[in-house]
NUSEPA-486032 format. One record per atom (N, C-alpha, C): x, y, z; residue in three letters. Coordinates in pm, whole numbers, plus 50000, padded with zeros to 5 digits. Layout:
BEGIN
XYZala ...
REM end
This chain:
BEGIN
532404875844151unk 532674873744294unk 532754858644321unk 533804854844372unk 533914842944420unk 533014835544521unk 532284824744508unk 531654818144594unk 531984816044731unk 532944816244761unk 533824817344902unk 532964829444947unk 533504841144884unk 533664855744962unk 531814860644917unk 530584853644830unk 529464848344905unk 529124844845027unk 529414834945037unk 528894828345155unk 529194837245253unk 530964845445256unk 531204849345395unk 530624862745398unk 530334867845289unk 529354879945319unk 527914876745354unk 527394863945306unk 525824859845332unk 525704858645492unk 527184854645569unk 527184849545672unk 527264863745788unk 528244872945733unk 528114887845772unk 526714895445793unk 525834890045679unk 524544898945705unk 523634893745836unk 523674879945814unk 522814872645893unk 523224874146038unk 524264873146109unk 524894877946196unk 524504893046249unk 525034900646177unk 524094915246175unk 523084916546219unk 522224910446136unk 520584907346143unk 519864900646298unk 521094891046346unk 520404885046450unk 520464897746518unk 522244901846587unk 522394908246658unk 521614923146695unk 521314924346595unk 520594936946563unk 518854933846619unk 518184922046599unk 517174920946661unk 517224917146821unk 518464908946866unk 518634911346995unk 518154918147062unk 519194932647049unk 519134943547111unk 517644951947093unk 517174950746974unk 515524956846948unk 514754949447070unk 515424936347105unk 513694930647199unk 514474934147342unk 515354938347374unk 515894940747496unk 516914933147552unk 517544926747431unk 518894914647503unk 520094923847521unk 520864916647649unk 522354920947618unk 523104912747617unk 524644917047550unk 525644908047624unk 525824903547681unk 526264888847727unk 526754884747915unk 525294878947951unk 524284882647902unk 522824872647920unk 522504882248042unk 522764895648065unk 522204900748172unk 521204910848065unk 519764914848125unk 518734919748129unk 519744934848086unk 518754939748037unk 519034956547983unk 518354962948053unk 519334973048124unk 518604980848188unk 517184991048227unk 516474988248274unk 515274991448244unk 515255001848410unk 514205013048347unk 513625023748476unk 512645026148496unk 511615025548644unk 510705020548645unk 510175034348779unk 509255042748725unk 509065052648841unk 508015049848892unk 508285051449030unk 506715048749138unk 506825062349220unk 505485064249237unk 504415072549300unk 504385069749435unk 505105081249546unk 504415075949655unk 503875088049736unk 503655088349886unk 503165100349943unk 503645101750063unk 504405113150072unk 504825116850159unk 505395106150288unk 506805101450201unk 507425088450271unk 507985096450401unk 507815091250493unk 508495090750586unk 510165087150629unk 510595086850685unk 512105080650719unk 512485065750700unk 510855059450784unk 510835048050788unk 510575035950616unk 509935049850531unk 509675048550407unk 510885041750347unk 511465056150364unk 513015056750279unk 513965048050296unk 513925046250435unk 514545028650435unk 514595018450418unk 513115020150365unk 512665003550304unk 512635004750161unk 512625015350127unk 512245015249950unk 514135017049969unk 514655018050016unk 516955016049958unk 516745006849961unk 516364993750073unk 516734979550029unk 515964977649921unk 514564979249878unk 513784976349772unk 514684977549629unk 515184995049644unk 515755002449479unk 516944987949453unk 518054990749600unk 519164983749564unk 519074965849522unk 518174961749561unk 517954948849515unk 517384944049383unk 516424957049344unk 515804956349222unk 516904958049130unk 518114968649144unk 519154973649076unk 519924961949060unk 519994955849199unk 521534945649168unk 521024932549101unk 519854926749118unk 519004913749081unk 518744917148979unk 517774923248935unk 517244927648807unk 517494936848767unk 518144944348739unk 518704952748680unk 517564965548620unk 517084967448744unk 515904974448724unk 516054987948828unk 516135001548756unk 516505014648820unk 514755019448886unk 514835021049010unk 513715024049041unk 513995043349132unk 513175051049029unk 512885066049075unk 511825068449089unk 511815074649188unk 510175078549269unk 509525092449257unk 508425096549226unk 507655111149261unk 507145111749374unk 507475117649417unk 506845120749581unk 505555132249571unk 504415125849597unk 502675134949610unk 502765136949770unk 501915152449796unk 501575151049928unk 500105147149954unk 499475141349879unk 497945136049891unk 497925126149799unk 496325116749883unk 496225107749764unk 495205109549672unk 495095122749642unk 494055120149483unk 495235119449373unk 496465126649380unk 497095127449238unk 498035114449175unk 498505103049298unk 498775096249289unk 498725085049163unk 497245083249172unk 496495073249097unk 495955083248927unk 495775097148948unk 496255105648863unk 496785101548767unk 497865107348816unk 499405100648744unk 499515088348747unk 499325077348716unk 499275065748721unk 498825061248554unk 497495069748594unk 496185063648503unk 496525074248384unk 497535087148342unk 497615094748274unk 499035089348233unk 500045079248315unk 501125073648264unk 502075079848253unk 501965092148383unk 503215104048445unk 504305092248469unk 503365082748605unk 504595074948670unk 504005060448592unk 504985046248642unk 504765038448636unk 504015029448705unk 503845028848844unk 503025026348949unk 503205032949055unk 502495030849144unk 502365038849250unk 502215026549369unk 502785032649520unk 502825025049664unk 502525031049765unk 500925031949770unk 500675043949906unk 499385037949935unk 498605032849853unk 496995030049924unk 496645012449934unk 495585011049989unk 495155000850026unk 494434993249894unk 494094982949958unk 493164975449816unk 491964982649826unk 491704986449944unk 490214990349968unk 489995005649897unk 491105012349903unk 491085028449865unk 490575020049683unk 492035013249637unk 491275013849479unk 490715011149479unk 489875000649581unk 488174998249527unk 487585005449514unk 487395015949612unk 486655033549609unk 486785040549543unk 487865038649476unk 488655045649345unk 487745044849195unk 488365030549181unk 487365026849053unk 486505025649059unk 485505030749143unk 484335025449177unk 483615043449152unk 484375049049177unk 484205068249178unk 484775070449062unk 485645065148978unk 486085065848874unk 486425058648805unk 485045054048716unk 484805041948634unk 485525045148507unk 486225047448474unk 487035049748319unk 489065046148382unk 488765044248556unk 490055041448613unk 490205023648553unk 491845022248524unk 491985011648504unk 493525003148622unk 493315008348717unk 494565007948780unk 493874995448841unk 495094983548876unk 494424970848909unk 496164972449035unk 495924959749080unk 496854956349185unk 497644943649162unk 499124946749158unk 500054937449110unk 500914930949263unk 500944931349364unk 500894927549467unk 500424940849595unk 501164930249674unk 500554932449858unk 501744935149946unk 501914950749990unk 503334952150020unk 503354954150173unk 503044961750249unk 503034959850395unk 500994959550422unk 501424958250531unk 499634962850653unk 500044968650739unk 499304979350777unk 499134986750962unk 498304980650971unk 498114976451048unk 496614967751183unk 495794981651197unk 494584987051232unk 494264999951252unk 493724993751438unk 494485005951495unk 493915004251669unk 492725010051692unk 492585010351849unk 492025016851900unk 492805018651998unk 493195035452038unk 493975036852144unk 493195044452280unk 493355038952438unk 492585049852489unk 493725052652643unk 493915065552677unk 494905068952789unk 493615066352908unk 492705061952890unk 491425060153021unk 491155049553109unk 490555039752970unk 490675030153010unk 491745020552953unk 491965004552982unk 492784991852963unk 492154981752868unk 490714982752855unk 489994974152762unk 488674979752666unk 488294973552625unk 486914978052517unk 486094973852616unk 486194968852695unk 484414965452786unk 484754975052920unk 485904981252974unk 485634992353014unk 485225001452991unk 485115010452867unk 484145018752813unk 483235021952846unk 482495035752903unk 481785036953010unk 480255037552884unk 479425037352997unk 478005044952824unk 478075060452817unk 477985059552693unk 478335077352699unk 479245075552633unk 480445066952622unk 482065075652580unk 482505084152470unk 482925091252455unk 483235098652327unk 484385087852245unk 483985085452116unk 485105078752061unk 485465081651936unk 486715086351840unk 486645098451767unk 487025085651640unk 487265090151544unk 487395082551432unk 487765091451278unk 488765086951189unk 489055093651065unk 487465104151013unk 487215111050953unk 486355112050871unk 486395108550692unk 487715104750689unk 487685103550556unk 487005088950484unk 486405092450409unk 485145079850342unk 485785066150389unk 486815059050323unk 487565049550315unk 488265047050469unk 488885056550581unk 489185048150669unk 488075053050753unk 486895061750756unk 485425061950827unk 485595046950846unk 485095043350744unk 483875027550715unk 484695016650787unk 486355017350756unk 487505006950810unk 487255010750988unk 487045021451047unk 486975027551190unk 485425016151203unk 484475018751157unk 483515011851217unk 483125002051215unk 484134994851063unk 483824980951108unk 484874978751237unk 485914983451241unk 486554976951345unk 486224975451494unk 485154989051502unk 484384993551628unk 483154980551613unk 482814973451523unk 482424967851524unk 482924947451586unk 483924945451493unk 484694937251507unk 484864939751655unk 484974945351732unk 485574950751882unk 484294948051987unk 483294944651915unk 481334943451935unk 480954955752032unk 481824964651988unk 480794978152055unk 479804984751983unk 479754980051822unk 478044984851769unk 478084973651654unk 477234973751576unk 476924969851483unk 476024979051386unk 476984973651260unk 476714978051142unk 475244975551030unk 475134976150969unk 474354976850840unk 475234972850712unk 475384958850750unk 476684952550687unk 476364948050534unk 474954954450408unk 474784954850326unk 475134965550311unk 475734976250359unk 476394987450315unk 478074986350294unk 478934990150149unk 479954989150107unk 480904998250223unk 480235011050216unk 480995021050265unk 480145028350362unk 480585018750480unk 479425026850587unk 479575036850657unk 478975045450719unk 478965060350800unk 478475063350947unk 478425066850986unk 477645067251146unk 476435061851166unk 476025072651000unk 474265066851017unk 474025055050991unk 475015043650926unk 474575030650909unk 474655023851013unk 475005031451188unk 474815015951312unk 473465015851311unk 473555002351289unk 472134999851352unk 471974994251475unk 472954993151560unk 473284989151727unk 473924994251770unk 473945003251913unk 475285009151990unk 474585012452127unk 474644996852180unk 474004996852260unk 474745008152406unk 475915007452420unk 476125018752543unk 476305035152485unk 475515037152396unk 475105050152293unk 476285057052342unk 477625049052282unk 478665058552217unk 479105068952150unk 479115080952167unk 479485090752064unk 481115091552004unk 480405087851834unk 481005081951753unk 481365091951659unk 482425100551672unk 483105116651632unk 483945113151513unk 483105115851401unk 484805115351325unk 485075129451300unk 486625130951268unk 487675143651269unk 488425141651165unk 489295150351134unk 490095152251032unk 491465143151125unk 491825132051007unk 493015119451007unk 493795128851124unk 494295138651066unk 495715144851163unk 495225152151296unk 493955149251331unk 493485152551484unk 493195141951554unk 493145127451546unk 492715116851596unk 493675115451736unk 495385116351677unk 495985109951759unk 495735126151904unk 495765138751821unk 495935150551920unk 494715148752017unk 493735141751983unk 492145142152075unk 492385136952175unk 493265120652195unk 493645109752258unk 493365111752411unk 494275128552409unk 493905126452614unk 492885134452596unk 492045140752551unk 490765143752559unk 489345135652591unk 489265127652491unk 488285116352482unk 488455101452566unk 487215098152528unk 487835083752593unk 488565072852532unk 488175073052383unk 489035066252292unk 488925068652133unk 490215068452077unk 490385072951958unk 491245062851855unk 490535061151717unk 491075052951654unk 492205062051545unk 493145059851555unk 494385064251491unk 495115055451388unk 495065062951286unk 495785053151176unk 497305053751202unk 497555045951151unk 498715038851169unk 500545051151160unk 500185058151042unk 500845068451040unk 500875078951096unk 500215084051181unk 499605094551234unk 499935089151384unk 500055074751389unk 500225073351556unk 501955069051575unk 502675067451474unk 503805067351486unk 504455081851481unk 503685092151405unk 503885106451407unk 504075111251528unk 502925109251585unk 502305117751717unk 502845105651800unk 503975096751828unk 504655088851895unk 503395081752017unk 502415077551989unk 501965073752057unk 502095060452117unk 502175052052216unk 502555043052273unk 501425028052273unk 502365018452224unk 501185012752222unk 500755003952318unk 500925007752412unk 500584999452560unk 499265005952579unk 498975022652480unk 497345026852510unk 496545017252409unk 497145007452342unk 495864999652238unk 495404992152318unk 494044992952268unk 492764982352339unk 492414976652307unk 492314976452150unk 491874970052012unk 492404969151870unk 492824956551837unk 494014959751717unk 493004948451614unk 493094957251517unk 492404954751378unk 493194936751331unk 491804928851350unk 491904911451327unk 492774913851192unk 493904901251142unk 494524900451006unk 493604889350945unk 492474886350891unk 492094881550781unk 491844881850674unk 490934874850587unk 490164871250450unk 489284888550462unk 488634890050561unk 487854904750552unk 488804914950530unk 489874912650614unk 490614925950630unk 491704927450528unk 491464920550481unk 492874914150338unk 492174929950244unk 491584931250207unk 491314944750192unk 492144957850229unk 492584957950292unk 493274966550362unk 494824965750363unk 495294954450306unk 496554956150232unk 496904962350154unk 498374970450230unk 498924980350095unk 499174977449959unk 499254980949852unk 499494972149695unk 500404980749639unk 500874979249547unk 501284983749459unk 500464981849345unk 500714991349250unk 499464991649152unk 499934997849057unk 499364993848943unk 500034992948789unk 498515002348691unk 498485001448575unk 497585001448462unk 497294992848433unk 496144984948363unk 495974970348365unk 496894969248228unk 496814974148159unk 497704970548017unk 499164968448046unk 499554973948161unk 500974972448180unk 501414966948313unk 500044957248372unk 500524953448478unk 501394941048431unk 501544928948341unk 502324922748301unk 503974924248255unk 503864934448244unk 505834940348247unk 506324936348318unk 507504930548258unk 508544920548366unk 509294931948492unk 509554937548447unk 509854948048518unk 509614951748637unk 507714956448602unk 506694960048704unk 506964947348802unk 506724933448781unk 507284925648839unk 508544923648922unk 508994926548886unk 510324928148898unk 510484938049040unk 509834944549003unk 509994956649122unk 509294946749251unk 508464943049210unk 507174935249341unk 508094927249366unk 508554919349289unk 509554906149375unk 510834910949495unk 511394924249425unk 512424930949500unk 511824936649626unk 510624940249593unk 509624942649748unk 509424931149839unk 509354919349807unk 508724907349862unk 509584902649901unk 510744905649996unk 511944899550001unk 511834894450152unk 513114893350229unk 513134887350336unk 513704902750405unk 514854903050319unk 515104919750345unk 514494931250386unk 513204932050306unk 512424941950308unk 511424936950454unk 511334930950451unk 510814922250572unk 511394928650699unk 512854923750707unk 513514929050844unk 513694943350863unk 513414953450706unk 513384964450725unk 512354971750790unk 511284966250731unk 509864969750814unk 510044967950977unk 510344957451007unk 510554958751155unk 510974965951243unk 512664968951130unk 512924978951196unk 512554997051207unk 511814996551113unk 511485008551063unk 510325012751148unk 509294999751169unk 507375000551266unk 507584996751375unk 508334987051395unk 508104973051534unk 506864968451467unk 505994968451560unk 504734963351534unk 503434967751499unk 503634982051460unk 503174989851371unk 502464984951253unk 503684981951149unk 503474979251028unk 503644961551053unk 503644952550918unk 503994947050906unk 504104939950739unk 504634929250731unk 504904922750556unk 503494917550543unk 502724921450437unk 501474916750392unk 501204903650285unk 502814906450198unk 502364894050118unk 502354877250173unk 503134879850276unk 503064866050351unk 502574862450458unk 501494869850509unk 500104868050596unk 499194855450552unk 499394847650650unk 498324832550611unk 497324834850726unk 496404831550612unk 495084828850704unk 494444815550732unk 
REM end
């Protein structure tokens, strides 16, 4: 064999060889990203959902070249489930504060938080009175029962200085006021009866979804949940596995969330309902 037709076969393999590892680490042609699909977990999206996760998919699709398909849960225990069993890829439905309660109830959970995607403010709405110091003594005032927005209801009843807490407690309950001075009765109910109590009682704290459900107006709020360093807690996340929260991808998706876009979608989707969490300064 001629030394020529060496070399140009030595030069054939090596060529091969690159190209061939290219494509193994995920390169393409044209220097654009290889398509990658990335499924998230959510719960029972709403309209207003679905409009914000199209600008989200289509930007992730056209920027990064990243296909985003969703499982839709109607509760949040299976969510994080599937997450942590590696059904889906992440999931976009709970607060920072839920996974704290999470891993904290389920210490073998490894689901961590890769950003901060909207906030509801949590109210207090009342058709009675116009303020929190109208509140007569006596008033009936109803509140989630569920563990995680209980404790968020009383600090805020707190924050609002109609009782005080037992603020060495993580996850507090009725029985932790240790002040209420116009001896408020402090009702919690099942989430999807809060907003129905409203003309019943004198005032009722309604989460955020449940009062855009039940179209409630917010000229009845009296009290809207402070945006700080405390309440930063209470930002929605998106949330990964810790082993795979570094995927460009997973990233990828959060940046396509964090947009300006997604921004004006929320607006239009809450008014002032919801709002963009990752760019809340305190």
């Amino acid at each position: 064999m001629k030394r020529s037709t060496k070399w140009l076969i030595g030069i054939i393999v090596v060529v091969v060889i690159v190209i061939a590892g290219f494509f193994s680490f995920g390169g393409s042609l044209g220097g654009k990203k290889a398509a990658q699909t990335v499924t998230v977990g959510r719960v029972a999206p709403s309209k207003g959902d679905e409009a914000i996760w199209k600008v989200i998919k289509k930007t992730a699709k056209d920027k990064y070249n990243v296909n985003i398909e969703f499982k839709d849960f109607t509760d949040y225990v299976q969510p994080n489930k599937a997450l942590q069993n590696g059904e889906i890829d992440l999931n976009a439905f709970q607060t920072q504060q839920y996974l704290n309660v999470w891993n904290k109830t389920y210490p073998k959970s490894t689901i961590v938080s890769i950003g901060n995607t909207i906030v509801t403010p949590l109210r207090l709405y009342s058709q009675k009175v116009k303020s929190v110091k109208d509140l007569k003594n006596g008033a009936t005032i109803v509140i989630d029962n569920d563990a995680a927005n209980q404790a968020r209801s009383l600090e805020l009843l707190q924050t609002a200085g109609l009782i005080k807490l037992n603020n060495k407690v993580a996850t507090p309950t009725p029985t932790d006021i240790t002040s209420n001075p116009k001896h408020f009765k402090i009702t919690p109910i099942d989430s999807n009866q809060t907003a129905r109590q409203l003309s019943s009682v004198d005032a009722a704290i309604v989460n955020g979804g449940f009062a855009l459900a039940a179209k409630v107006p917010s000229k009845y709020t009296i009290f809207t949940e402070p945006l700080n360093k405390t309440n930063a807690q209470y930002f929605n996340i998106i949330a990964a596995t810790k082993k795979n929260k570094n995927k460009q991808a997973y990233k990828d998706v959060v940046k396509a969330y964090q947009t300006k876009a997604v921004k004006k979608a929320i607006t239009k989707a809450y008014g002032e309902i919801e709002r963009s969490a990752w760019d809340v300064k305190f």
